[in-house]
Backbone as a printed PyTorch tensor [residue, N CA C, xyz], in Angstrom:
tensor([[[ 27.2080,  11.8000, -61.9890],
         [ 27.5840,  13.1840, -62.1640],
         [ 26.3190,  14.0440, -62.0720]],

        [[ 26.5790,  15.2490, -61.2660],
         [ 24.9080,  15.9410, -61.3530],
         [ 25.5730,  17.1770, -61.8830]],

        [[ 24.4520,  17.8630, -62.8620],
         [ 24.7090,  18.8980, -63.6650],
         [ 23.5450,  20.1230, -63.3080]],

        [[ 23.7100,  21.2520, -63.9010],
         [ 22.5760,  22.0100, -63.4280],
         [ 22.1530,  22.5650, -65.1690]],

        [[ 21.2270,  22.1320, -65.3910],
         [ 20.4240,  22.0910, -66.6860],
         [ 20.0480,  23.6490, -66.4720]],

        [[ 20.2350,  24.6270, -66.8550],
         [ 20.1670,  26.4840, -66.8760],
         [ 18.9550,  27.1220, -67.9320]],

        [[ 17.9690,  26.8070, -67.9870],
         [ 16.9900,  27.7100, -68.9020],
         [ 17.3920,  29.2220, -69.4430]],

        [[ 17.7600,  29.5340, -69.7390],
         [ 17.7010,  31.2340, -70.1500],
         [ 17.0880,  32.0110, -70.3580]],

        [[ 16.7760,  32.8360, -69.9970],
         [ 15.4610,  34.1690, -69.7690],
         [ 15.6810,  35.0210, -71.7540]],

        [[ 14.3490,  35.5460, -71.6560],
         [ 14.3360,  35.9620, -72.8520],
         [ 13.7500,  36.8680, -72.5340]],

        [[ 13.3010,  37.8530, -73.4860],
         [ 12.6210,  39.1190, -73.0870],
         [ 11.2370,  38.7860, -72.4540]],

        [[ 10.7570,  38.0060, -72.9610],
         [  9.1740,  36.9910, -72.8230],
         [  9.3520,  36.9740, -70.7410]],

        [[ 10.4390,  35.9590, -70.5950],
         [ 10.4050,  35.4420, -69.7790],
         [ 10.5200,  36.7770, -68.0860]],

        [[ 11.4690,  37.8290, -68.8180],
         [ 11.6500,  38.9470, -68.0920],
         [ 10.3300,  39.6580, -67.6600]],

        [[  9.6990,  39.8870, -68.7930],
         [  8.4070,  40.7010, -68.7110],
         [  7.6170,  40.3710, -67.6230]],

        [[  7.5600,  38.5990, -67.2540],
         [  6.8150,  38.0640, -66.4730],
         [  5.4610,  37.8590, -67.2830]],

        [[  5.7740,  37.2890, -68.6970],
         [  5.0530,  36.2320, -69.2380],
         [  4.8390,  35.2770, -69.2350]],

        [[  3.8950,  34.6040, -68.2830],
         [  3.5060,  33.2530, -68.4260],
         [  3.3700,  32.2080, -69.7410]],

        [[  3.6480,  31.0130, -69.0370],
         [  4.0210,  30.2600, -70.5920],
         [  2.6900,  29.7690, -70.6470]],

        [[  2.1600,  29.4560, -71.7440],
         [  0.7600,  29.1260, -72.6210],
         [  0.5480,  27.6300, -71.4790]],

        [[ -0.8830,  27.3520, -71.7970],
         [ -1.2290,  25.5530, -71.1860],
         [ -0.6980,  24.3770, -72.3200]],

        [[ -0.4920,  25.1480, -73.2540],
         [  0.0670,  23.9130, -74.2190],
         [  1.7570,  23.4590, -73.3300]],

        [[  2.3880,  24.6070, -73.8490],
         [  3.8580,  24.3300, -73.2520],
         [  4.0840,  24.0400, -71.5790]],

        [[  3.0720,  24.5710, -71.1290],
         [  3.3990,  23.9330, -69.4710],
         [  2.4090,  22.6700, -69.3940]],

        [[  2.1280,  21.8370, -70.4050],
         [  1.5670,  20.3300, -69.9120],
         [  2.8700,  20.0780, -70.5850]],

        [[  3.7230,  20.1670, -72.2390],
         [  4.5800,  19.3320, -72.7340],
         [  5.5720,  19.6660, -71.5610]],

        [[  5.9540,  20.5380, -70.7260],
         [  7.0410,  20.4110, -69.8220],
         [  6.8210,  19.9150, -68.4680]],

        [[  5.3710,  19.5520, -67.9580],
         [  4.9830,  19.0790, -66.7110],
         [  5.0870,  17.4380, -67.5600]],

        [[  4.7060,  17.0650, -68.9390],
         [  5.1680,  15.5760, -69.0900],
         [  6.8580,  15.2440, -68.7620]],

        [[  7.5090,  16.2650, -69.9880],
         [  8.7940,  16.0300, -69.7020],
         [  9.8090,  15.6170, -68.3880]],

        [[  8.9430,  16.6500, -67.2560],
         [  9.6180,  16.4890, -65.7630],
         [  8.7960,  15.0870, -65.5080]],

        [[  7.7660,  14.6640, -65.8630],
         [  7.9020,  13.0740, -65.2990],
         [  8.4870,  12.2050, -66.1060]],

        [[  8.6060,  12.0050, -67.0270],
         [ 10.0110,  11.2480, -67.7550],
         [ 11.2550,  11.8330, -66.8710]],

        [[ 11.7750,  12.6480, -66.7050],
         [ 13.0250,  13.0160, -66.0420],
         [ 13.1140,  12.0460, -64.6280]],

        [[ 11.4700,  12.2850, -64.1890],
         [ 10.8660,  11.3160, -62.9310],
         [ 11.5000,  10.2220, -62.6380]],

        [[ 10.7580,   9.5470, -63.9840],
         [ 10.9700,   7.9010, -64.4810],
         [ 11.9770,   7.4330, -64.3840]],

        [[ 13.0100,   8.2610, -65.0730],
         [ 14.2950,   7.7470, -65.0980],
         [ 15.3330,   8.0400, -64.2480]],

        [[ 14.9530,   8.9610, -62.9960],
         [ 15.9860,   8.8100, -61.8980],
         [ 16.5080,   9.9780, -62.0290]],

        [[ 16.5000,  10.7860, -63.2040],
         [ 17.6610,  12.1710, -63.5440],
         [ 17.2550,  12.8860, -62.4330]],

        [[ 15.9080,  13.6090, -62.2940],
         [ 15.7500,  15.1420, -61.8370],
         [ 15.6240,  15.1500, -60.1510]],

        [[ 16.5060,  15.7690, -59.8800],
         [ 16.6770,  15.4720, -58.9960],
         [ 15.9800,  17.4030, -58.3100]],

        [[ 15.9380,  18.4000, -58.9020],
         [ 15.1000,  19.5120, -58.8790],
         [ 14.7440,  20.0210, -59.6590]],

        [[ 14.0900,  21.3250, -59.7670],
         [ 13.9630,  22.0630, -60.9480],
         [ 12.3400,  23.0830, -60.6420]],

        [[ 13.1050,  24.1060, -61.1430],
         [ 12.2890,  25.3310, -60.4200],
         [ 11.9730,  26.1660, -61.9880]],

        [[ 11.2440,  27.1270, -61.8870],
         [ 10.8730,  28.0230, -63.0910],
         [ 11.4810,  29.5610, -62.1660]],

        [[ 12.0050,  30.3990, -62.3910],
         [ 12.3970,  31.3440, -61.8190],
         [ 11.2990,  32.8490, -62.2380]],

        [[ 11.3870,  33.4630, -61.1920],
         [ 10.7370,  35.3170, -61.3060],
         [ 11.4630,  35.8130, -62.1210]],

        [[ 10.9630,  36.6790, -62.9780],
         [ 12.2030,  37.6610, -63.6370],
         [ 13.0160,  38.1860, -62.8840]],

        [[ 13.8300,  39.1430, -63.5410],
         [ 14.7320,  39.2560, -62.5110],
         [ 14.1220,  41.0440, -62.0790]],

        [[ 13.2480,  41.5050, -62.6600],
         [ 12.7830,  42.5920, -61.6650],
         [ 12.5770,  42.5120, -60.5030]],

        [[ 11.7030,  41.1320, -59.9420],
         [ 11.6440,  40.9900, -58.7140],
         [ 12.9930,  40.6400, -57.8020]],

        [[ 13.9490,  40.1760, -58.2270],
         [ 15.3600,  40.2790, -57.9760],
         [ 16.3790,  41.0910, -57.2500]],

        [[ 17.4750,  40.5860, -56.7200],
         [ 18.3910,  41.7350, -56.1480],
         [ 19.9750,  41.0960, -56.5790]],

        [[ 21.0110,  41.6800, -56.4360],
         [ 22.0340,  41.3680, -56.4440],
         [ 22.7490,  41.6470, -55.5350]],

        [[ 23.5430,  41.4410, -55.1410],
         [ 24.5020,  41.5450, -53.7390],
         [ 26.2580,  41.5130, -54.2320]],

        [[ 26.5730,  43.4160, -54.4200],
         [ 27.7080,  43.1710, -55.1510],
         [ 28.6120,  43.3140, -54.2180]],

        [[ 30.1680,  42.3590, -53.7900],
         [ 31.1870,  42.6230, -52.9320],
         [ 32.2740,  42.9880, -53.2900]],

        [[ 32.8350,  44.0360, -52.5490],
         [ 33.8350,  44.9460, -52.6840],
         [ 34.8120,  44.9510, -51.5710]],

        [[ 35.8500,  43.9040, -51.1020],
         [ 36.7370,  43.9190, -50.6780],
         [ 35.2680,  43.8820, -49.0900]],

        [[ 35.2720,  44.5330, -47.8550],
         [ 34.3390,  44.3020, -46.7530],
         [ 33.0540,  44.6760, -47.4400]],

        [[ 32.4890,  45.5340, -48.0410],
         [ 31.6490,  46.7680, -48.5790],
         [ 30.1250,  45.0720, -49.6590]],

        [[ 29.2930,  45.5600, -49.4340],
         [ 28.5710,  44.9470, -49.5040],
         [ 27.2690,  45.6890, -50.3660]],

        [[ 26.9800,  46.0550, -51.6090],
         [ 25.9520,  46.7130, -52.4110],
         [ 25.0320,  45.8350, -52.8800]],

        [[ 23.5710,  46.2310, -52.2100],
         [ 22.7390,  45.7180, -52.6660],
         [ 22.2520,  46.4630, -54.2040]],

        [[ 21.7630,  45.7610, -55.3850],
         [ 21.2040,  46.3290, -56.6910],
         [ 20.0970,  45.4700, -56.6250]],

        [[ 19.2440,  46.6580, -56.9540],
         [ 17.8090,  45.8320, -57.6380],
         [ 17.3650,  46.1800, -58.5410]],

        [[ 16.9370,  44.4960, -58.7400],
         [ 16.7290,  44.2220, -60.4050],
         [ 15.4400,  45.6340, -60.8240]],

        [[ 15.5790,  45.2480, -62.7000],
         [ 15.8370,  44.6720, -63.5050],
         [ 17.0630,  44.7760, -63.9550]],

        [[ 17.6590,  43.5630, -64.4550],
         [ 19.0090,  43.5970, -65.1700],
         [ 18.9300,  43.3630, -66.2520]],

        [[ 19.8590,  44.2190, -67.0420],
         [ 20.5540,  44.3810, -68.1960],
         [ 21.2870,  43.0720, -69.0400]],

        [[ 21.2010,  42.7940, -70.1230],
         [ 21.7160,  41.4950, -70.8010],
         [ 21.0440,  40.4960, -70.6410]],

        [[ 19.3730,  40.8960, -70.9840],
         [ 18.9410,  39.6050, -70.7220],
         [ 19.5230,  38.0390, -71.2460]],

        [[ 20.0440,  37.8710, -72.0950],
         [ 20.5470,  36.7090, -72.3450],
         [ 21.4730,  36.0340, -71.5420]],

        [[ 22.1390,  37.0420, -70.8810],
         [ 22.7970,  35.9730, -69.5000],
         [ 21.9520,  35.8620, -68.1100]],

        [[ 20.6330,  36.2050, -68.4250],
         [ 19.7180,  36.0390, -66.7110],
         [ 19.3590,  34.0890, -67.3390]],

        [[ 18.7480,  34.2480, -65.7880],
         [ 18.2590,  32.7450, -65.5040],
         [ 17.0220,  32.7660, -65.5050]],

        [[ 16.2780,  31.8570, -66.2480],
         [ 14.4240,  32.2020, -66.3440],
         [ 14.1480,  30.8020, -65.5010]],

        [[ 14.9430,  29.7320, -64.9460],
         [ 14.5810,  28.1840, -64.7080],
         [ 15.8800,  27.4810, -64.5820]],

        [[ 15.5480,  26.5430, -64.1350],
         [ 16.7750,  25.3710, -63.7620],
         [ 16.5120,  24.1090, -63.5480]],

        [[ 17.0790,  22.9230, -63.6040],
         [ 17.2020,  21.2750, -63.2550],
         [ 18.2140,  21.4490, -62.3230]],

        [[ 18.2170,  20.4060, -61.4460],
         [ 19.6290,  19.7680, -61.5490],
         [ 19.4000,  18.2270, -61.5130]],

        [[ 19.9410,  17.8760, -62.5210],
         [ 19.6730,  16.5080, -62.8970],
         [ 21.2510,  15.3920, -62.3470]],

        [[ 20.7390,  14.0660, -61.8980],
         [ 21.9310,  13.2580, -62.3140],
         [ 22.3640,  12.2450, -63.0250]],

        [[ 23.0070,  12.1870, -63.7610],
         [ 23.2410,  11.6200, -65.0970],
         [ 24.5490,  10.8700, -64.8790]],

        [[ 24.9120,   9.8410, -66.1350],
         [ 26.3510,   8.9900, -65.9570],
         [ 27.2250,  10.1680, -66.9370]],

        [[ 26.7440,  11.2730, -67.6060],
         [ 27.6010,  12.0070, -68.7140],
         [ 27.1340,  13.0470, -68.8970]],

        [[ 28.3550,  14.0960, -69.2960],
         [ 27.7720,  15.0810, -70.1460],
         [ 26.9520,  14.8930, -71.3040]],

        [[ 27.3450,  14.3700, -71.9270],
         [ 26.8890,  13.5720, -73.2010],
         [ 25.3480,  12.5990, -72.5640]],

        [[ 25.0290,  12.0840, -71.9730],
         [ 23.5610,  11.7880, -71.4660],
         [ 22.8160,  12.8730, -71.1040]],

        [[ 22.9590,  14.0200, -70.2620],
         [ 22.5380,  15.2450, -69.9880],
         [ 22.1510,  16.0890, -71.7380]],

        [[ 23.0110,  15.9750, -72.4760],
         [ 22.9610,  16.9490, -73.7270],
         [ 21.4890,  15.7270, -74.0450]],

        [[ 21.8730,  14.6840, -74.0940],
         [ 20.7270,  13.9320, -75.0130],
         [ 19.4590,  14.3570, -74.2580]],

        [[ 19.1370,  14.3690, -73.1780],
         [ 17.8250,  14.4890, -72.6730],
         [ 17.3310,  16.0870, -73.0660]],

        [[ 18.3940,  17.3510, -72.9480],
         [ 17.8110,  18.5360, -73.4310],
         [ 17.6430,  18.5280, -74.8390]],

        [[ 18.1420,  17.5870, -75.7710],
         [ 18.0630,  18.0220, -76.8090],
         [ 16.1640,  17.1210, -77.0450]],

        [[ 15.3030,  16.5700, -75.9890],
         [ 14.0790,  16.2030, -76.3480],
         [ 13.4230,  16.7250, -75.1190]],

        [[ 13.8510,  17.9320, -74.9590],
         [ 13.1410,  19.0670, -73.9820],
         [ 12.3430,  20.0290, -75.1070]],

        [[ 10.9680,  19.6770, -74.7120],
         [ 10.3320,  20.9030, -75.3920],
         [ 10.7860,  22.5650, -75.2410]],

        [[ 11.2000,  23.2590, -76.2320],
         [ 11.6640,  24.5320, -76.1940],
         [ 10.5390,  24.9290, -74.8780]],

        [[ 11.4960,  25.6810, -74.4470],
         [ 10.7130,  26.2610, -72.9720],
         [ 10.1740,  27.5830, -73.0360]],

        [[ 10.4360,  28.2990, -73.9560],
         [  9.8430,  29.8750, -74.3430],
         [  9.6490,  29.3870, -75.8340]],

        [[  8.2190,  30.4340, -75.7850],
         [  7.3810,  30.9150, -77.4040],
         [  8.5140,  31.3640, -78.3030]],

        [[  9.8360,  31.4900, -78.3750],
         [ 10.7860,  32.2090, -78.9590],
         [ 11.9760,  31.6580, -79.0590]],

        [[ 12.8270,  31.7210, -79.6910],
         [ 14.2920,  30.8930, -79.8550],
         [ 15.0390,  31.7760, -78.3680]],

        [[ 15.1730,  30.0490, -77.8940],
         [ 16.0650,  29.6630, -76.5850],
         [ 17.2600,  29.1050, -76.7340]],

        [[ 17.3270,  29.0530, -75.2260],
         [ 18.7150,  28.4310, -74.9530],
         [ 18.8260,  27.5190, -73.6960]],

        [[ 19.2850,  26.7170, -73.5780],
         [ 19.8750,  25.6660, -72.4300],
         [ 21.0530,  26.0920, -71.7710]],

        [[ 21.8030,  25.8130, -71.2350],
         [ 22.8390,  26.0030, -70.6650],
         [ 23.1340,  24.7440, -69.4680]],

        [[ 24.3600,  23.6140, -69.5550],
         [ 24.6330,  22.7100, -69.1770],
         [ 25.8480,  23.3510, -68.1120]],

        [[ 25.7120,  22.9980, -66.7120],
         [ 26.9770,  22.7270, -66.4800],
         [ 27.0420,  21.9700, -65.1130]],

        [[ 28.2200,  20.9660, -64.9980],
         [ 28.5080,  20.0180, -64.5840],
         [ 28.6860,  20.6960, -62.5560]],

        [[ 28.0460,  20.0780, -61.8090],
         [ 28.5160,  20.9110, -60.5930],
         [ 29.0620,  20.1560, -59.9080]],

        [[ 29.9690,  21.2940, -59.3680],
         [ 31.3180,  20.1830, -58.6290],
         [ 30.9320,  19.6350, -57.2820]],

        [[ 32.0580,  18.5420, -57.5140],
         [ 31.7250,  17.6260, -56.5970],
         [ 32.7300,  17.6960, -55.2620]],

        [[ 33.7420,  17.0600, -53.6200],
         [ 34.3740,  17.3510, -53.2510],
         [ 35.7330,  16.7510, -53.7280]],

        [[ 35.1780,  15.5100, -54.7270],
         [ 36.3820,  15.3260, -55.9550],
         [ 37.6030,  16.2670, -55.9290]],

        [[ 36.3580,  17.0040, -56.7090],
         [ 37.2060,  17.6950, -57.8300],
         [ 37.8770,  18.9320, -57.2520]],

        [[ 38.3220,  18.9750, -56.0510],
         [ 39.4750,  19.5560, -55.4050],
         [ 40.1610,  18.7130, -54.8880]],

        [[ 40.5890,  17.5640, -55.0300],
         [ 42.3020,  16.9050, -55.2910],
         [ 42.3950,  17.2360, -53.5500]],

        [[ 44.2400,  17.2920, -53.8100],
         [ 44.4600,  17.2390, -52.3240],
         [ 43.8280,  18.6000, -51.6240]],

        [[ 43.7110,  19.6980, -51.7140],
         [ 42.8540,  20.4940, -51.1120],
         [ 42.3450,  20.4140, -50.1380]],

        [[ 41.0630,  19.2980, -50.7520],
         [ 40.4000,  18.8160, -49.2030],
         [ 40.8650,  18.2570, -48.5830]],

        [[ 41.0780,  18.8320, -47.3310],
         [ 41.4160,  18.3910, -45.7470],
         [ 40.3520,  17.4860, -45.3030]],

        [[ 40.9290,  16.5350, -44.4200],
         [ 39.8250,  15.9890, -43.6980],
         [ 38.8300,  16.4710, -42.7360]],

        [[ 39.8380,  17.7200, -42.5250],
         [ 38.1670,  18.4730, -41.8050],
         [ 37.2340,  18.9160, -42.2800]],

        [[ 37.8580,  19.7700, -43.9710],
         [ 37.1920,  20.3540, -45.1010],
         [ 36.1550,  19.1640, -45.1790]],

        [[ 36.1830,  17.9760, -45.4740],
         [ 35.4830,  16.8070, -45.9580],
         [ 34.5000,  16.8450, -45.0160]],

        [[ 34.8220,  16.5690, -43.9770],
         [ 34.1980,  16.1350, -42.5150],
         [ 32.6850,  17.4130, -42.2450]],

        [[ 33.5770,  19.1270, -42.5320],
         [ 32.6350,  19.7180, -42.5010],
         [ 31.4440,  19.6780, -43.5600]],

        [[ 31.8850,  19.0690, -44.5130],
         [ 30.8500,  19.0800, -46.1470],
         [ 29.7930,  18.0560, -45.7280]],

        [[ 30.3290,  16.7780, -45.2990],
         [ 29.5270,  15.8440, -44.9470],
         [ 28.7980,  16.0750, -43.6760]],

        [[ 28.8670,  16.3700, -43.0500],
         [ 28.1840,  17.3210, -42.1770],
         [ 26.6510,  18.3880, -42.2030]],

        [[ 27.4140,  19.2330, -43.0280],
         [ 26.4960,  20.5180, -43.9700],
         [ 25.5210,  19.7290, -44.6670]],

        [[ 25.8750,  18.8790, -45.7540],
         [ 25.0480,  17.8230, -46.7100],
         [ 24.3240,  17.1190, -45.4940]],

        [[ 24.4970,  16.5570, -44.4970],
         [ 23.4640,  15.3010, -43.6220],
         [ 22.4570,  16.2700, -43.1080]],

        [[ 23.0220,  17.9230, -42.4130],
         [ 22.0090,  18.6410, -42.2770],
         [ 20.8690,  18.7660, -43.2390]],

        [[ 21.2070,  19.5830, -44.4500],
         [ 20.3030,  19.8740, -45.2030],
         [ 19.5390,  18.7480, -45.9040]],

        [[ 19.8600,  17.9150, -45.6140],
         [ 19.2610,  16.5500, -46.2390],
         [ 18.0510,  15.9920, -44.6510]],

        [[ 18.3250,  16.4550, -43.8850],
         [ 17.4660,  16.1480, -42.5810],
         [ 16.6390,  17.2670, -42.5460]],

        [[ 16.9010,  18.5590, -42.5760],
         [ 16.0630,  19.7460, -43.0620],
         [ 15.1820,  18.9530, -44.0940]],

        [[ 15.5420,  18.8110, -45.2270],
         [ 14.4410,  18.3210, -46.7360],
         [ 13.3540,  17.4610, -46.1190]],

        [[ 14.1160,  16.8780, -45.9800],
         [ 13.5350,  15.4460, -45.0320],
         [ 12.1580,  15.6500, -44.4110]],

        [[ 12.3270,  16.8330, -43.3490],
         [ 11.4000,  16.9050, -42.0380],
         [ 10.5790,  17.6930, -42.9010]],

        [[ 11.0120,  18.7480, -44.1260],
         [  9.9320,  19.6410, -45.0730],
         [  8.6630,  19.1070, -45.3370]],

        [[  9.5210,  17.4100, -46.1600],
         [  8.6310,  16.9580, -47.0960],
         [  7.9930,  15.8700, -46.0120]],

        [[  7.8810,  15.6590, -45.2390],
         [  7.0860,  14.8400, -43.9440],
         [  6.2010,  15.2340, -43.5280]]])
C-alpha cells in the first residue's frame, strides 16, 4: 500500500523559515532509516506557499491566484510517499519521526489510490492507458537519474 505522509505548514514554515542543523541532520537520519527499510519511496520539503499559485476551475473559466494563502493549517510545508503493508505500519513510523517544525505539528496520512480501488470502472483500456502513463514516467525517472 503506498500512502502520502503530508507535513503541515505552520506559520514558521510559511514565513520561509529554515529549519535549524540540529533538526535537518535528525530528519536527513530519519529518511535513511525510511532508506533501509524499503518505505520511502519520495519526499520533498515544500516553498511556502507565497511562492505558490492556485489554479481555480469554473465550469471552462480557469483563475489563476497567487499565493500567500490563508489557513495556514491546511497548506502543505513537505511530503513522503512511502510504501508500507498498513495504515497502521505507516502511523508507527511517523509516530518516531522527529517533529519537523520548532513548534507543535502535524502529520497527515493518506492512503493513495491505487487502479484497485475503482472496481468495475476500470475498462481495459482505462487500465491499458494507466499502465502505459506509469511505464512512461518510470522511463522518464529512469533516463533523469542516469
Amino acid at each position: 500500500m503506498r500512502f502520502m505522509v503530508i507535513v503541515k505548514a505552520t506559520k514558521e514554515s510559511e514565513a520561509g523559515a529554515p529549519p535549524d542543523m540540529k533538526l535537518m541532520e535528525e530528519m536527513g537520519a530519519f529518511n535513511d532509516e525510511l532508506i533501509k527499510a524499503g518505505i520511502m519511496l519520495a519526499g520533498e520539503g515544500l516553498h511556502p506557499s507565497s511562492k505558490g499559485v492556485r489554479v481555480k476551475f469554473s465550469g471552462t473559466n480557469r483563475t489563476v491566484i497567487d499565493g500567500p494563502f490563508a489557513e495556514t493549517k491546511e497548506l502543505i510545508a513537505g511530503y513522503w510517499i512511502w510504501e508500507v503493508k498498513s495504515l497502521q505500519e505507516a502511523i508507527e513510523w511517523v509516530k518516531r519521526c522527529p517533529n519537523p517544525m520548532p513548534v507543535e505539528s502535524e502529520i497527515e496520512i493518506r492512503q493513495i489510490m491505487s487502479m484497485e480501488d475503482f472496481g468495475p470502472m476500470l475498462t481495459p483500456e482505462l487500465r491499458e492507458q494507466e499502465e502505459r502513463q506509469r511505464e512512461a514516467v518510470d522511463k522518464r525517472n529512469n533516463q533523469q537519474t542516469s
